[in-house]
Residue frames relative to the residue before (quaternion, step in Angstrom):
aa qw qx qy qz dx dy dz
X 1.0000 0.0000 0.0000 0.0000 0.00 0.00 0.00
X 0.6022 0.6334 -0.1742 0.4536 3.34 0.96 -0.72
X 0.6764 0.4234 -0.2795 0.5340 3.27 1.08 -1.03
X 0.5701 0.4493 -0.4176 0.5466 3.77 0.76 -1.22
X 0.6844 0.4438 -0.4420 0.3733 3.67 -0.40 -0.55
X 0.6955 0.3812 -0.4401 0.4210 3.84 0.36 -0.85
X 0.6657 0.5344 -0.3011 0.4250 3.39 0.79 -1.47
X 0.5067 0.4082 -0.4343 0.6229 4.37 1.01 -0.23
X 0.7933 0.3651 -0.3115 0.3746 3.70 0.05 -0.82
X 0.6965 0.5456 -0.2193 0.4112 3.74 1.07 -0.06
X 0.5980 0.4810 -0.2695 0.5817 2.87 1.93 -0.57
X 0.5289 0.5268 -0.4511 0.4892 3.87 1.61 -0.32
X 0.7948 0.5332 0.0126 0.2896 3.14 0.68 -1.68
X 0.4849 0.6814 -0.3986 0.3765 3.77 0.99 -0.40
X 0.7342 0.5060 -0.3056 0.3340 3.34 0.81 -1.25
X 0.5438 0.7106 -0.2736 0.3528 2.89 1.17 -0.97
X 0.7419 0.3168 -0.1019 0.5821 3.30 0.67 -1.78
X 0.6627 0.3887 -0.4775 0.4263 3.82 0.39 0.02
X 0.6016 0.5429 -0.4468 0.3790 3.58 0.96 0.38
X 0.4877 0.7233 -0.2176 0.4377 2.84 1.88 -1.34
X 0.7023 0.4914 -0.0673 0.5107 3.54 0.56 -1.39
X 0.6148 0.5182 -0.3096 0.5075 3.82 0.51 -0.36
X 0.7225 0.4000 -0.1251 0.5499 3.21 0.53 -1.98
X 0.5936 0.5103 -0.3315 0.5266 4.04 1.17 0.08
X 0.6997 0.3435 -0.2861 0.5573 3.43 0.81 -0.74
X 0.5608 0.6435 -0.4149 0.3150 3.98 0.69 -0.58
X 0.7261 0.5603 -0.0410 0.3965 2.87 1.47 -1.58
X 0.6818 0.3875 -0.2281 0.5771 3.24 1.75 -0.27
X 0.6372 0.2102 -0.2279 0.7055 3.75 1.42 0.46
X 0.1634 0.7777 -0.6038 0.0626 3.63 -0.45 1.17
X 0.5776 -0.5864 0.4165 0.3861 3.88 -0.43 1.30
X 0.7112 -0.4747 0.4804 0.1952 3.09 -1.41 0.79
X 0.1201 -0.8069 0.3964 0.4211 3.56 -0.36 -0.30
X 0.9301 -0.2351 0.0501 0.2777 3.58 -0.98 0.84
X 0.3824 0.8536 -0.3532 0.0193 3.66 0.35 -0.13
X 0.5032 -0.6317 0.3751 0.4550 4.00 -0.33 0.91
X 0.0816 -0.7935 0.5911 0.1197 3.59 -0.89 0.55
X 0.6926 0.1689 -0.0640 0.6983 3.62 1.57 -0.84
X 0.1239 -0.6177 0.7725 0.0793 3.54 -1.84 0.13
X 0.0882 -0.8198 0.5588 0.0889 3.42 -0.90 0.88
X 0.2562 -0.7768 0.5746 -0.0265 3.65 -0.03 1.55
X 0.0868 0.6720 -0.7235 0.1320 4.01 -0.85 1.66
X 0.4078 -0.6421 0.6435 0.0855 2.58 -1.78 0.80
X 0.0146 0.8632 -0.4728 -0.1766 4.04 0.00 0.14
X 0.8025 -0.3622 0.0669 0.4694 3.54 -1.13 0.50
X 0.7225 0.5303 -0.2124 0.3894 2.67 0.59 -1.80
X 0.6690 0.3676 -0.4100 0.4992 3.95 0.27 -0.63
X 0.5887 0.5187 -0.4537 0.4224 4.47 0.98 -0.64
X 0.6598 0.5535 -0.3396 0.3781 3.36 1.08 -0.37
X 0.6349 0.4231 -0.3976 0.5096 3.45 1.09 -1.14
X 0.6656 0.4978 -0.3478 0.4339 3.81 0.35 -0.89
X 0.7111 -0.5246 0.3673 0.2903 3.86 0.72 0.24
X 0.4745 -0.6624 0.2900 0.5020 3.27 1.32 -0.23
X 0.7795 -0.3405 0.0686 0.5212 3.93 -1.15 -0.57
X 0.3425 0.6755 -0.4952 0.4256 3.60 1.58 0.22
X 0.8743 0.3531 -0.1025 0.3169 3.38 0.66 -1.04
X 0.3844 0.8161 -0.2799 0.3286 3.19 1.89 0.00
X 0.3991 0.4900 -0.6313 0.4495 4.60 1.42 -0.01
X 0.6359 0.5526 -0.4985 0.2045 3.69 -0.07 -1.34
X 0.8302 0.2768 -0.1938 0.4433 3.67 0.60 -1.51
X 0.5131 0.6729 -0.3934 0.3593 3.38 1.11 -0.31
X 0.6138 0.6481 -0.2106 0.3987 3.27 1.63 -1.23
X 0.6716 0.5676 -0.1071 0.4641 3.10 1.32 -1.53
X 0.5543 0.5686 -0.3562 0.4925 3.44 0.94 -1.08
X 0.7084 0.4122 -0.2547 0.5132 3.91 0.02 -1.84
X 0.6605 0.3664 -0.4947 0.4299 4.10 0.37 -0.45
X 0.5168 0.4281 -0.4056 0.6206 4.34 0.94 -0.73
X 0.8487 0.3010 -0.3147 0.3002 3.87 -0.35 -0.02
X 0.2713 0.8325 -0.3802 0.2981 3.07 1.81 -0.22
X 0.6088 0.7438 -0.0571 0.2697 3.20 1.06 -1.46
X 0.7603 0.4295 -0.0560 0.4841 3.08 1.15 -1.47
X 0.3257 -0.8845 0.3117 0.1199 3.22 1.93 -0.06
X 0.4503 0.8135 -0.3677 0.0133 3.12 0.94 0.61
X 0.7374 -0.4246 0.1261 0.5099 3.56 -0.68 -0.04
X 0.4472 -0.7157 0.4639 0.2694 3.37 -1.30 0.92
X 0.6058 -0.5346 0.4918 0.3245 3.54 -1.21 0.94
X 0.3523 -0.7012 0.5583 0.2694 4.01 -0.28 1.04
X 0.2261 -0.7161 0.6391 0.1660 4.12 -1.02 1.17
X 0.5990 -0.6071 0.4818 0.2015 2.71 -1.91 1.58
């Protein structure tokens, strides 16, 4: 009798507490909050062409890293 009763009362109840329990664990591990780690800096045809091709590629390359400069991202650790 006991058993039928938990297994009627678990089938009412689970949701409840498995919502209960989530929103409990969420709340004890909240995410960091956001922070640039990488920046990915391309160059596409069309602009390798105006610049002369890969001969010409310090000018925009230069430019690009000064527009990303910004985003600060993390520095490659030296060997």
């Amino acid at each position: 009798m006991a058993c039928a009763a938990g297994i009627t009362l678990s089938y009412f109840l689970d949701p409840f507490f498995d919502d209960v329990a989530y929103d409990f664990m969420y709340r004890l591990h909240r995410p960091k909050p956001w922070r640039t780690a990488s920046v990915v800096l391309a160059i596409d045809e069309k602009t390798l062409q105006k610049c002369g091709g890969i001969d010409g590629i310090r000018k925009p390359l230069a430019e690009g890293l000064r527009a990303v400069a910004h985003a600060a991202p993390r520095r490659w650790p030296s060997t």
